[in-house]
Every structure is written in C-alpha cells, then in structure tokens.
N, C-alpha and C positions, 0 to 999 in steps of 0.2 A: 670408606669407599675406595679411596685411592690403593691402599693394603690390599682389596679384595683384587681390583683392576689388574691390579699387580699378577696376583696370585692367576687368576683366572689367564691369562695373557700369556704367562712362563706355561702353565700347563698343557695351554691347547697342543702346540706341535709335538710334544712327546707324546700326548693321549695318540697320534694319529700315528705313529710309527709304532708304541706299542699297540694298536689294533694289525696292524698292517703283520709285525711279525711278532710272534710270539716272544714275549720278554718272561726270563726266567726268573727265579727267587733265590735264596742264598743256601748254598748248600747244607748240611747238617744244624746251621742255624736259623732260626726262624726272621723271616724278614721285617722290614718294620709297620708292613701290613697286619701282621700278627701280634703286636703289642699286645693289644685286648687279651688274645688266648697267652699269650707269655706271663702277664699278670696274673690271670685266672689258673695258669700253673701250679704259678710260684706261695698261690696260698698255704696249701698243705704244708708245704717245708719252706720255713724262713732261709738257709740255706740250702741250694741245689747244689749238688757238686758233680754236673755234668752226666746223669744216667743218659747211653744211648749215643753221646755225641763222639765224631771219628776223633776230637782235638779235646786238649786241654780248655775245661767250658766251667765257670761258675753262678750263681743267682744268689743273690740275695734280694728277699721277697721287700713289701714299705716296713716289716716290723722294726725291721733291721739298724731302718733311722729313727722309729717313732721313737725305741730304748733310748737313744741316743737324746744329749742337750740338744730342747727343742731349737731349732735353723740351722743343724750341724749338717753340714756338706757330706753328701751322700760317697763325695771322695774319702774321706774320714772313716766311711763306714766298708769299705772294701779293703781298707790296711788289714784286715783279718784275714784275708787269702795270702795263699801263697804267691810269694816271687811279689807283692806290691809292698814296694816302700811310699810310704806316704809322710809327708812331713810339712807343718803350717806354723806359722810362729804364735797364732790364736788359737784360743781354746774350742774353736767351731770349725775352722779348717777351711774358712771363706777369706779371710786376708791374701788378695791376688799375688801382692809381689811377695807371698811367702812362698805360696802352694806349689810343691811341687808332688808328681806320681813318677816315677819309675818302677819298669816291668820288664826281669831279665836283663837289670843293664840299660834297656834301651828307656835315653831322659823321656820328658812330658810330648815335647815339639816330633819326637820319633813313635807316638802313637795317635790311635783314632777314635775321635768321639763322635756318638750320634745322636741325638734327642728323637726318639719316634721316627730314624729316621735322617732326619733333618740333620746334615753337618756342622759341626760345631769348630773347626780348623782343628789346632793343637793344643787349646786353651791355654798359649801362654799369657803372659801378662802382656805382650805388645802383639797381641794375635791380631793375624792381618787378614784372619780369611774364616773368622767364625766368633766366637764367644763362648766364654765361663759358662758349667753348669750351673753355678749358682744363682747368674743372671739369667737364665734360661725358663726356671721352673723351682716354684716353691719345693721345697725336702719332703712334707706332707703331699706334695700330689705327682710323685714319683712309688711308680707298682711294683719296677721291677731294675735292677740294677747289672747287668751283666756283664762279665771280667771275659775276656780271652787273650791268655798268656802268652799264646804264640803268636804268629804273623797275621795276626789279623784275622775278622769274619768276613769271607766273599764278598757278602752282600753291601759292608758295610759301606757309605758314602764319603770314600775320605782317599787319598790320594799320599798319607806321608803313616799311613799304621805300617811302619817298618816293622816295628814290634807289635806287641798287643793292640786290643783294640776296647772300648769302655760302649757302651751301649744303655742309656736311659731308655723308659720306657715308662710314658703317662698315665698313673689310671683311669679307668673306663667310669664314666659318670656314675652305671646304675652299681657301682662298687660303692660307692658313697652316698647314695641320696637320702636327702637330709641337710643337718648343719651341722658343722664341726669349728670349735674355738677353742682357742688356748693362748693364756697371758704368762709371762716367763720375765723373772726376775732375779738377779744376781752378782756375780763379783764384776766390777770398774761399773757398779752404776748401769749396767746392762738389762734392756728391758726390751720384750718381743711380744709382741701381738698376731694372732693368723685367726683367722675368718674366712670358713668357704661356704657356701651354701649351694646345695645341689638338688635339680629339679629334675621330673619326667617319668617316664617308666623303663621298667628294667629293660623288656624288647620294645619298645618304643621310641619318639623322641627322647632326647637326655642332654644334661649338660650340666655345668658347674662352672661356678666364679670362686673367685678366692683372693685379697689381700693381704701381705704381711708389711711390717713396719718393724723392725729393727734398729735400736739407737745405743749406746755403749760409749763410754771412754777405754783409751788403750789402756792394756794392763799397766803401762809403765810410760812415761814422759807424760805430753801434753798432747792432748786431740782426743777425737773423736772416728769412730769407726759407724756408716749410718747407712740401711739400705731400704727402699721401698721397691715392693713388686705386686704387681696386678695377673692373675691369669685366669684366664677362659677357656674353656673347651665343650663343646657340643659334637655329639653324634643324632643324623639325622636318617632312619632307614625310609629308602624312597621304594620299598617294596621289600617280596622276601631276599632277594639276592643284591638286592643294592644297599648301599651304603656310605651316606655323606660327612663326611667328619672333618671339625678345624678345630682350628687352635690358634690365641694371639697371645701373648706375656709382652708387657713392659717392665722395664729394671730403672731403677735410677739408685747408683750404689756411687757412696764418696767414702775414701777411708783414707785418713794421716798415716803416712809411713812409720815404719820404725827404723831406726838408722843400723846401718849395715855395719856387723865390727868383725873384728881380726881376731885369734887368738891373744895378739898382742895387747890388746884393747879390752880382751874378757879379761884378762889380769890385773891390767892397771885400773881398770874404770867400774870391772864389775856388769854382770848379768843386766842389770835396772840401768844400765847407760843407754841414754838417749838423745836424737832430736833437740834442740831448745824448744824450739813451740811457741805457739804467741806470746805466752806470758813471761816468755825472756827475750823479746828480741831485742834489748839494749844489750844484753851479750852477745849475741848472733853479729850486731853490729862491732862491738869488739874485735871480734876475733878474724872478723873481715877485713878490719883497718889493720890489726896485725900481722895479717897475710901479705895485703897489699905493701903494708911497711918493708916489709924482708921481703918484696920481691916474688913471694910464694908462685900468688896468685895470678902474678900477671896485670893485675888493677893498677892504675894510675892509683897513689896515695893520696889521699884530701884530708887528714886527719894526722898529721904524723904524733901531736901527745900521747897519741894512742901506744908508741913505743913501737920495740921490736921482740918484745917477748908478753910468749902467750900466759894467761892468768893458768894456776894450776887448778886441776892435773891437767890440764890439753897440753899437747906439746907438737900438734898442727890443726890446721885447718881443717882439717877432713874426718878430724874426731866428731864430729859434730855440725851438724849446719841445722838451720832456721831449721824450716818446717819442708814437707815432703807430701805427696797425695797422689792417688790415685780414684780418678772420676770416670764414673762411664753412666751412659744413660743408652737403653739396648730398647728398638722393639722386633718384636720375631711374630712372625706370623706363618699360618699351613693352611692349606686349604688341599682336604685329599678323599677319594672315591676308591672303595673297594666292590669289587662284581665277581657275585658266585658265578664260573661257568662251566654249568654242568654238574656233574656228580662231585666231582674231584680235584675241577680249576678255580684259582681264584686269580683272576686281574684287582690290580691294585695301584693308582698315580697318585702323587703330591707333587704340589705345588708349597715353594714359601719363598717368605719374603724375610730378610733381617737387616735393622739400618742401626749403623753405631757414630754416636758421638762421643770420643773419648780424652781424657787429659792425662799425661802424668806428669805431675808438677816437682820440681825440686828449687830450692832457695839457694843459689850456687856463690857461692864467691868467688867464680872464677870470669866473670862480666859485672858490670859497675850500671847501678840504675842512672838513665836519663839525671835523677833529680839528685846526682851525688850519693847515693847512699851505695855504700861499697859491695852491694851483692846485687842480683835479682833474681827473678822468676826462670828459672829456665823448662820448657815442657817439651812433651812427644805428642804430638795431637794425632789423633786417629779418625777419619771418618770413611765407613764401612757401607756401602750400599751394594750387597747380595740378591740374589734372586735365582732361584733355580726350580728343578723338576728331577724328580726320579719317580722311575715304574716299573714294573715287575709284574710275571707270571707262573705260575705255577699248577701243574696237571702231573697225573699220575697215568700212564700207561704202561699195564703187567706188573712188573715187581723194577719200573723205573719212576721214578720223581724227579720233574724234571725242572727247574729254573732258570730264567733268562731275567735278565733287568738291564737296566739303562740311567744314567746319570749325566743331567749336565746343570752347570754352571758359568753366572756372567757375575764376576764379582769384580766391583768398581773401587777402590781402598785410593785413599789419600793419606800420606802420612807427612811430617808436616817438623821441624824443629823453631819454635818461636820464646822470642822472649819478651818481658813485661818489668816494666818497671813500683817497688817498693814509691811510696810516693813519698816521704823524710825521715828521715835519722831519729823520730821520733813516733813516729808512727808509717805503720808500713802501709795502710789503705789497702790491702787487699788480703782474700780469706783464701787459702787454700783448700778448700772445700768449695770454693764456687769454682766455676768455669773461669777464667779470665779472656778477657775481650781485651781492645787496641793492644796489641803488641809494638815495642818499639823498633823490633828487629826481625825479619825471620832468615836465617840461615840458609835452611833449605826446605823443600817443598816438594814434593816428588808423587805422580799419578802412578800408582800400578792398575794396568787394565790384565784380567785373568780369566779365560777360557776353559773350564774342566770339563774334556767329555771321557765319561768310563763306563764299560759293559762289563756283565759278569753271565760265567755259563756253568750250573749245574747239574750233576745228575747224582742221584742216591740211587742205590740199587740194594735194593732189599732182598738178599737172597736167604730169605731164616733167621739162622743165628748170625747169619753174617751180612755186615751191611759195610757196601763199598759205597766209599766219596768222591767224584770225578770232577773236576771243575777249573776255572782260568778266570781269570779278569785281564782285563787292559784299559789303558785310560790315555790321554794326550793332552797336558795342561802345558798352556802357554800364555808366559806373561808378556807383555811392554809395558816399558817403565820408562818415562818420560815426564821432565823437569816442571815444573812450575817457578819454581825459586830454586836455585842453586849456588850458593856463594861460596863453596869450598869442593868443590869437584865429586858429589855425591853420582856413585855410578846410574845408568840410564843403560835402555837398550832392549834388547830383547832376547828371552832366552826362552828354550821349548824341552819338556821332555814327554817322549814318546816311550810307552812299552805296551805294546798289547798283546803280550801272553804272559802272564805270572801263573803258573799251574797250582793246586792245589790237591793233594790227592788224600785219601783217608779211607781206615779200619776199624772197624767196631765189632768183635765178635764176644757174642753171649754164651757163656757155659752153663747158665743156670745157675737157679740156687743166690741170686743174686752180685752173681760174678763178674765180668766183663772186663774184655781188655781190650784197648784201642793204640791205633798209630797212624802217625801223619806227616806227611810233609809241604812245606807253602814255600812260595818264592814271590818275593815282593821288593816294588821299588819306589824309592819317595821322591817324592815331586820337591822340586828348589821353592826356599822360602821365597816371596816376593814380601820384600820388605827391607828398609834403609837401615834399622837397626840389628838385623841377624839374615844369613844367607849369602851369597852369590851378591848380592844388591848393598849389601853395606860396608862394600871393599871402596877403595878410590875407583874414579873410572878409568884410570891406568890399570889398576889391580884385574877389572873388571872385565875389560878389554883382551888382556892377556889373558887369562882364563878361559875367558864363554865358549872358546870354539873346540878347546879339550876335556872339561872342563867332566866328569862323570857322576849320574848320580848314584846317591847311595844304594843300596841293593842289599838283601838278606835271605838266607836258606835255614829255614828251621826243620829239623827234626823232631818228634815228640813221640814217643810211646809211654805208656801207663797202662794200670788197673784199678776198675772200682769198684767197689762192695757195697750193696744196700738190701740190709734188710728190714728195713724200715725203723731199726731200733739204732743200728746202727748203721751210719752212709757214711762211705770212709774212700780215700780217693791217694794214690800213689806215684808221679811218674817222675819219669825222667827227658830232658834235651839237650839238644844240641845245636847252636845256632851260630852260622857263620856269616859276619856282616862285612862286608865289602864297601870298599871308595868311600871310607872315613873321610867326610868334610867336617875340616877342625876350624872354628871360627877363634882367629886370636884377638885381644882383645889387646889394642896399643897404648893405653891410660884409663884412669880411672875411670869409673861408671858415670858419675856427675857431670866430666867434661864431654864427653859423648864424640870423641874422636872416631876415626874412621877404622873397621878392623882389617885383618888381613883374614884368606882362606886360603884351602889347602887342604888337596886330598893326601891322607897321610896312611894311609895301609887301609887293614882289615883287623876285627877283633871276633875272637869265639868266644863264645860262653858255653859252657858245660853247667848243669844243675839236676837236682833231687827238688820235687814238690811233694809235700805230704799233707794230708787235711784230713782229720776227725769229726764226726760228730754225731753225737750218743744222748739218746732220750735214754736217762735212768729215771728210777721209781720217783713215787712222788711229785711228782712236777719237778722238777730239779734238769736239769741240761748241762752239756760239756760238750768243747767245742776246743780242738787245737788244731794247729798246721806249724810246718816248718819246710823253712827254704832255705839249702846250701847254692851258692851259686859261685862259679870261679870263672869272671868274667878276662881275661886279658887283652893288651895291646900286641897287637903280632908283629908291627911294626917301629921302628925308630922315626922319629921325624924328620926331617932335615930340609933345613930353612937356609934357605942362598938369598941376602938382602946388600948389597952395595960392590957384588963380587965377593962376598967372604960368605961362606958354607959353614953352619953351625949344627951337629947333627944331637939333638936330643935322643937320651937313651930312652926310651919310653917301650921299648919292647919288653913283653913279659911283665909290665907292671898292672895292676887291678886299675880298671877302670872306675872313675873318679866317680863318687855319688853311690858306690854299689856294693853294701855289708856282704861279707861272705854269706853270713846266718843272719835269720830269721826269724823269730820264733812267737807266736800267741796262743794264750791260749785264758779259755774264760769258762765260769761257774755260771747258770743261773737256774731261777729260779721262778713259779709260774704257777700260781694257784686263779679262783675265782676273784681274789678281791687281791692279795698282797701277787707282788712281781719284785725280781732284783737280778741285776748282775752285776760281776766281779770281771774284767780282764786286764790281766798281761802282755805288754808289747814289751818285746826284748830286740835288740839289732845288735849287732858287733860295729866296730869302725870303718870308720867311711872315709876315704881319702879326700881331699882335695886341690890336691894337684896330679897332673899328669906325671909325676918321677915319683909318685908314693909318698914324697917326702916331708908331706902335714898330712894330719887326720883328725879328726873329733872323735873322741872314745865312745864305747858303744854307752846303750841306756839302756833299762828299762822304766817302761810306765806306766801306771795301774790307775785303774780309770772305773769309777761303779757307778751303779741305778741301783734307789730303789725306790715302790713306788706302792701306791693304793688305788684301788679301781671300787665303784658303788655301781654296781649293774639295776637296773631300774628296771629296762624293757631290752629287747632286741635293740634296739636301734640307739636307747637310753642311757649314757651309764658318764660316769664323774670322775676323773683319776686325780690322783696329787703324785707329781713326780720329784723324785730329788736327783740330780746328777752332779758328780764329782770329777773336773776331771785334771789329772792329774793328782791323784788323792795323797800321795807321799809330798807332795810338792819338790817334783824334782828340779834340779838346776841343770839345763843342758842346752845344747844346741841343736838346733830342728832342721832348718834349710842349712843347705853349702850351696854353694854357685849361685847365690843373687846377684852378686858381679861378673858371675861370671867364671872359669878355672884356669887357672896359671899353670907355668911345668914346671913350676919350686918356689916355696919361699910362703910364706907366711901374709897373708892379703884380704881387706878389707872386704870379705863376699858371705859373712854367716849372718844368720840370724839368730837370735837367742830363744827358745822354745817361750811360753806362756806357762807361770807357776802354779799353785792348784788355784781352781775356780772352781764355784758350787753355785748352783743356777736352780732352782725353784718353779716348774710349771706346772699351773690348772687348767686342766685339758677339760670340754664338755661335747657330749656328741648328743643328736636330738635327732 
C-alpha cells in the first residue's frame, strides 16, 4: 500500500499539467505508452531493423532471448547489432561488475535505459540514479528490446544518452495467458527455475505473475553467483478508451567477484587465477601479514613470522585478496493510465516508485580488523529512494503527428564508504553474500538530493513518401550533495545543469520497392553523475570547488544517414555517422580500485567518431535463417591532455589515439534453423583490439566467439507444447579477455582493470507452456 501511495501521490500533479497543456510523444519512436503495440509489432520479424524510422533504429522481438541460455541478459542478446560491443566475464551476461555495453564509442554511464518507460540511470555497477535490467524484469517477460545508435530517442526518460539510448519493453499479459515454466541446468553447478502464470481475457482484465531463482558457482575460484526475482504486471480497461496498468518487480541478487588481473597477471597466474574465497582464507591471512610486514599496505604488523616475502607465485598483495561481492536488493514499482482521445489522440502518465539497498564488499588489506586480523571488510553501500512521473500526448492533425511529454524526478541516493571487521585469524565470522551490519568505521557518508525535470516536443510530418522529424528536448537536473560522515574531504555542494533546447531533426524518404533512405541529426547533453565514486562529486572538495563554477557538461552532435531494404525475404539496413563529442570529462583515477582514493577531473577536449553500420537478414528456404552485420568505427581523441598538479605541467599526447574500449571492426554473423518440432542456431562474434589506455599503448587482441542452440519442441495444442533446449556458449572454449576498465583506464602502462571472459558452458533447459 505504501508503493501504491507512493505511486498515486508522484502522479497526481503531472496528470494536472498534462491535462492543462497538451503533452506530446516521442518523435519517429514510439513512446512508452505504446509498449503493448511495440511488442505486438515485433512479432512478425524477430529482428526489426528500423523500416520507416528518420534514425538509425533496431527491435529485437522475446524470441531473440528465449534462443538464447535460459536468464541470459537481454544485453547479451543485442551484441548482434551494429556498432554494440557488449562484453560480461559470465556466460549469461548478468555479472554487474563485468557488464559493460558500448555504442559508437560512447561507454555504458554515456547511454540511456528505460524499462516501459521507467528510468533505469546508466546501469553502471555503482548506479546512483537507477538500476540493472536484469534486476528490473525477468528475460522471459521482456517483448520487445530496442537499440538506438545515435543520440538517443526523444522521448526517452534519461538525462545522460549522450550516445545511444537501450529501451525495454514488457509483454502484454493477454500475449501469454496461460502458464509458462522452465528448469535449466548446467556448467559450475548452475541451476534456474521461472514460473509465470497468466490470467484474464485478451480485451479484458489481464495480468501475470512470475518468479525466477537462479543459483550457480563461479566458473572459476571460490563463491557463488545467486539471484531471486518476483514480477507482476496487470492491465485493467476502465472502459473503451481507458486503460489502467502496473507493474511491481522485486530483485534480491548477491554474486562473489572475480578478481580483477593485468596483462601481467594473465601471464604469470593464468586465465583461472582468482579471489582466495572462503575456503582459503588462512592464505588471504598470509599474504596480509606479508603486506603489512614490508610495509606494502600500510597495516601496523602483528604477525611478523609471517616474513617478508610472498608464498609463490604472488609477488604482491593485490594479486589476490579474500573474497569480493556485489549485493543488491531492488523494488520497482509503475502505476500508469492511458486515454484514447478522439479519433487519433492518445494521453498517457506513470507513475513509479524504485528503492535500492545495495553493497559492494571487497576484503582489503589495506585496513587492519578491530580484532587483529590484518585485512577487513571494506564496502560502497548504496541506498536509492526514487519516485517519479512522466506523461505524454499524442494527436494527429492533417499530415502532422504531434508529441509533447514531460518528465520529473525526486531521487534521494545515499552512498556511504564503511568498514567491518573479520572476527579472528581463524575464522572470519562473516559471509560476503550477506549484507554486513555494525561497521567499525565509516569514512564517509554523503546525501545526494536530485531534481530532474525534462520536456520533449515533436512533430512528424508525413508528406507521402516523405516523412520529416521535428523535435527538442530540454531538461534541468540539479543535485546537492551534503555530508553525513565525511573524514577525508569527500566533495559536497551543489551543482545544476540546464539545457532546454537539444534539437533533433530527421528524414525518411521511400522510393518503393522496398527501398528507403533516411537522415538525421540530434544534439544532446549529459547531466553530472551525482555520485562520491565517478563524476564531479568524487574529486577532493578542493578539486571540487575549483571546478563547479567552470566546470562544462558534456555535449554531442550526431549525424546519421542510411538506406534500407525490405522485402520481406530480405531486410537489410546500411548507414553511415558522424558524431562529434564535446567537454570530455576524464575521471583520473589516483590508486588502485580497492583502496578507493579520491579521483581527479578534467575537461580534456572533444572526440569524433566516424563509422559504417551494416545488418543482413535473410529468410532462405526451408526454415533455415542468416543474419549478419558489421561495424567499422574510427573513434579518436582530438585533444592532448594536460595536467598542471604542484606548478609543474605534464601534457599527455593523447590526440589522434583510438579511444579506449572501442574495436575498429565488428563483425556477426549467425545460421539458423526452424522447423515445427527441431530449432538450432550457430553464431559468430568477431571484434579486432581494444585499447586500454589512453596513449594506445596496451590492448587485448581481438576474438572471435561462437556460441549454438539447439533444441526440440512437442506442439500438443495452441497454447500446449514442450521443448528441450541445449545451449553452448562459447563452444570452441575460447581463452580471452571480455571487460577492460573494471578499474578503470590509465594513459600507459599495463594495470590491474580486465577481466578474463568465461570458457565454454553448456546449460540444459525444459521449458513447458500450458
């Protein structure tokens, strides 16, 4: 009740303004009142690749994941588009502090997700102003998956899609009613369970429940990876033109890290190097006293037999520590009203609520527990209380379509640095997989209070074969940020960004024949992280200080033109951009990740990126399918850096080098196959090298990865039927490295920030529908 209160409360004053003036919808894309018909689109063609849209636009319908190992992140299944690199150090693509997406260059924190809608921040892993898809919404109850390459979709509710923008979209109950279950078992002991069961009538009431349970050990070290989720969703029609609809999800996900290595560290230690994990932590204690011995670490010494040299092969501290975790426990909740008015209008508001309790735990030997034992707990605690409204309109008058919408947000975040103490030298007394309660110490403590309000205005203009995109957004997000604990000068204060014109213009002209070429341009700007670990806020508050009042945000102008082809045998899509990013804020990063020192910023130029997108896909005979795409992208630094720190001026050449994270090439492409009873696919993921550092001067070689289905289906009745699925992934068992920048990126030199990919898994699910 208190969730509804909520919901109900945030809604009322926007319903009263969008009554008052017409609020519009999102230009060329469908807003997220239109989920329902986005889903019921995307049936026909498992890929869409944008017929009609003025921008580079893609869909991938649910098949897309069902192929896919049952609870594989719906991020995992959009790596097939162009221009996205996706990369997870798990074979599901749901390990937080692995996942990253980049689109065009621009990292994960520089695009926009929405759920139905609903804002999800940046989904990074210390996300201060939203939450992971995966914690959002089971993979089964996701309709519709949408990619936009460039600067983002109008509509979309999100304040930092410098680049792309990602778009979930729920299905509609009377898509499913009925029961759907599937039990999934496989490599580290990995076993998943989902159960939804859906009531009502198709134009009727309707609604659906669903739980999953997911349990697994890591591929490699010691722990566990474990998630549970609950979701609900009801559609209530209060007549013919009305229409009541919610939604609530709870998450409660905990997963053991996997320890972060170097190149240096893949050599000596090997691919399988990890973590200790509980069932070593007499050497975790070890290798702490050996720290503390030489001084490493900083620790007073209380052990000195321990010596001053490390057992082989470590040959420091930092190759290794205890155990590592990331814990969140997420609920989200919507409460939202759509109204036909008229022939051709539709109003449409939400409401939702989203509250997060979160930990990331690391075993640090760089602080001494209370009770002597030479490491502790050191965490990031997070706690998230959101609440917002957005609303939109949309009508058609002559050959214009018009949209108006509105967005605000009250998001309340605490982020938090505490520590906890191991209770002896021979037992540690605590799980890293729980939460930890009494802390011995907290560091620092820091409230961010955050205000988003954003408008958007478009028109379509449908003149024939020619169809014009008119449109703008503006928004006004302002944090304050103010202390609770602060024992090392964590910055405070207040900072605002204003922009309320970012234009957006677009072309779509049809020749027939299934031809069409389109072109567009957007201008957008990202709003400052509010947050102690990345942004503006996790400078010293001298750093802080000196900055806020020059201080610029970032900003980007995309160009895009292409052509696409559909004749329904084949849908095939070509373009090209050009996108120039402005007031580069480089967050430096002044020590290792574990000890959690303070960074520096610094607006350091602009980068362009120039690229080719291409995408195939071809229904040949037989049930058989082909599907490829490739992306060239020549992303650079246009600028030099240059860093002035004690009076002395150090100027990094960093112009003209490729931007860190961003393969040139591209490339996938995949076989399947699709009869009544047998189904299978084959695909290909290829990338070239990926830098990581700013001076080019390390890089991970490129991979390829090949990944199959196949499966059996028993059709019984309409509604009826039985599969047995087999998935592989990573079928060659490749050795490679997946994420770069878990620490973070340096401007040379070889440094503890990769993760090592996951080697083949094969995973086993019985799916039954009723």
């Amino acid at each position: 009740m208190r969730i509804v209160a909520v919901l109900l409360a945030s809604a009322s004053p926007i319903a009263a303004f969008a009554v008052a003036a017409p609020a519009f919808a999102a230009e060329d894309v469908a807003p997220a009142a239109d989920a329902a018909a986005a889903a019921d689109s995307a049936n026909a063609e498992i890929v869409v690749l944008g017929s009609g849209q003025t921008r580079q636009v893609q869909e991938l319908s649910t098949q897309e994941l069902t192929i896919l190992a049952s609870g594989t992140s719906p991020l995992k299944a959009i790596e097939k588009l162009p221009s996205v690199n996706f990369q997870s150090a798990d074979a599901f693509g749901n390990y937080e502090w692995s996942t990253r997406v980049t689109i065009r260059g621009f990292s994960q924190n520089q695009l926009g997700f929405n759920l139905d809608g609903i804002p999800l921040g940046d989904m990074s892993y210390g996300n201060a102003n939203g939450l992971h898809i995966s914690r959002a919404i089971s993979p089964e109850n996701i309709g519709v998956t949408r990619v936009s390459q460039g600067s983002g979709s109008i509509a979309a509710q999100s304040t930092n899609n410098l680049g792309g923008t990602l778009e979930f979209f729920s299905i509609d109950p009377k898509d499913v009613l009925g029961a759907d279950v599937s039990a999934s078992y496989g490599s580290a002991e990995t076993y998943r369970g989902f159960a939804r069961v859906a009531l009502g009538t198709a134009d009727g009431a309707r609604g659906y429940a669903s739980v999953q349970y997911q349990d697994g050990k890591k591929w490699k070290g010691d722990g566990k990876q474990r998630t549970f989720m609950a979701n609900a969703k009801a559609v209530l029609p209060l007549g013919e033109t009305v229409d009541l609809d919610g939604y609530i999800s709870y998450s409660d996900r905990a997963e053991q890290d996997y320890q972060d290595l170097s190149l240096e560290m893949i050599d000596r230690l090997g691919y399988d190097w990890d973590n200790f994990g509980p069932s070593r932590y007499a050497e975790a204690i070890n290798i702490a006293d050996v720290a503390a011995n030489t001084g490493y670490s900083g620790v007073t010494p209380t052990n000195p037999a321990a010596g001053t040299t490390y057992p082989s092969p470590i040959v420091i501290a930092d190759d290794a520590y205890y155990d590592a975790s990331g814990l969140r426990k997420d609920t989200l909740a919507a409460l939202g009203l759509t109204i036909q008015t008229g022939d051709t209008g539709k109003f449409a508001i939400k409401g939702y609520y989203h509250e997060n309790d979160g930990q990331g735990t690391w075993g640090t030997p760089y602080l001494a527990s209370p009770s002597g034992v030479p490491m502790s707990i050191r965490t990031t605690e997070y706690d998230i209380k959101r609440k917002g409204v957005f609303a939109s309109w949309t009508g058609e008058f002559g050959f214009n379509r018009l949209l108006v919408g509105g967005w605000y947000e009250k998001n309340d975040f605490i982020q938090s640095r505490r520590f906890y103490g191991y209770e002896s030298r021979t037992n540690p007394g605590r799980d890293h997989l729980d939460f930890q309660r009494n802390p011995f110490f907290t560091q620092w403590s820091i409230a961010f209070e955050t205000d988003t309000l954003q408008y958007y205005v478009s028109d379509d203009i449908d003149l024939g074969d020619l169809k014009v995109n008119l449109g703008w957004k503006g928004y006004s997000v302002d944090t304050n940020a103010f202390a609770l604990v602060n024992t090392n000068s964590r910055a405070t204060g207040d900072l605002k960004v204003e922009d309320w014109f970012q234009p957006h213009v677009g072309l779509n002209y049809k020749f027939g024949n299934g031809l069409e070429a389109f072109a567009g341009f957007t201008q957008v700007t990202r709003a400052y992280q509010a947050s102690t670990t990345s942004g503006p806020f996790s400078s010293t508050q001298a750093g802080f200080d000196a900055i806020k009042d020059t201080i610029k945000p970032e900003s980007s102008d995309t160009y895009e033109a292409g052509l696409r082809y559909n004749t329904g045998i084949v849908n095939a899509s070509l373009a090209g951009y050009c996108v120039y990013f402005r007031d580069r804020l480089l967050v430096i990063p002044t020590s290792l990740g574990i000890v959690g020192a303070t960074n520096a910023l610094q607006n350091v130029g602009s980068v362009r990126a120039l690229g080719i997108e291409a995408a195939m896909d071809v229904k040949l005979p037989g049930g058989f399918g082909a599907f490829a795409s490739y992306s060239y992208n020549d992303t650079t630094y246009r600028d030099d850096v240059v860093i002035t720190a004690g009076g002395v001026t150090t100027i990094r050449p960093t112009k003209g080098k490729t931007v860190v994270d961003t393969p040139k090439h591209l490339l996938r492409a995949e076989l399947s196959y699709d009869s009544d009873t047998v189904f299978g696919r084959v695909g290909v993921n290829w990338m070239s090298k990926r830098y990581f550092t700013y001076l080019n001067d390390q890089s991970v070689p490129g991979r390829a990865l090949v990944d199959a289905t196949i499966g059996y289906r028993l059709n019984i009745g309409q509604r009826q039927r039985i599969e047995l699925q087999v998935n592989a992934v990573n079928l060659f068992d490749k050795r490679y490295v997946a994420t770069i920048g878990s620490n973070g990126f340096g401007f040379s030199g070889d440094s503890q920030t990769l993760l090592a990919g996951a080697p083949r898994q094969v995973f086993v699910t019985l799916k039954a529908s009723f």
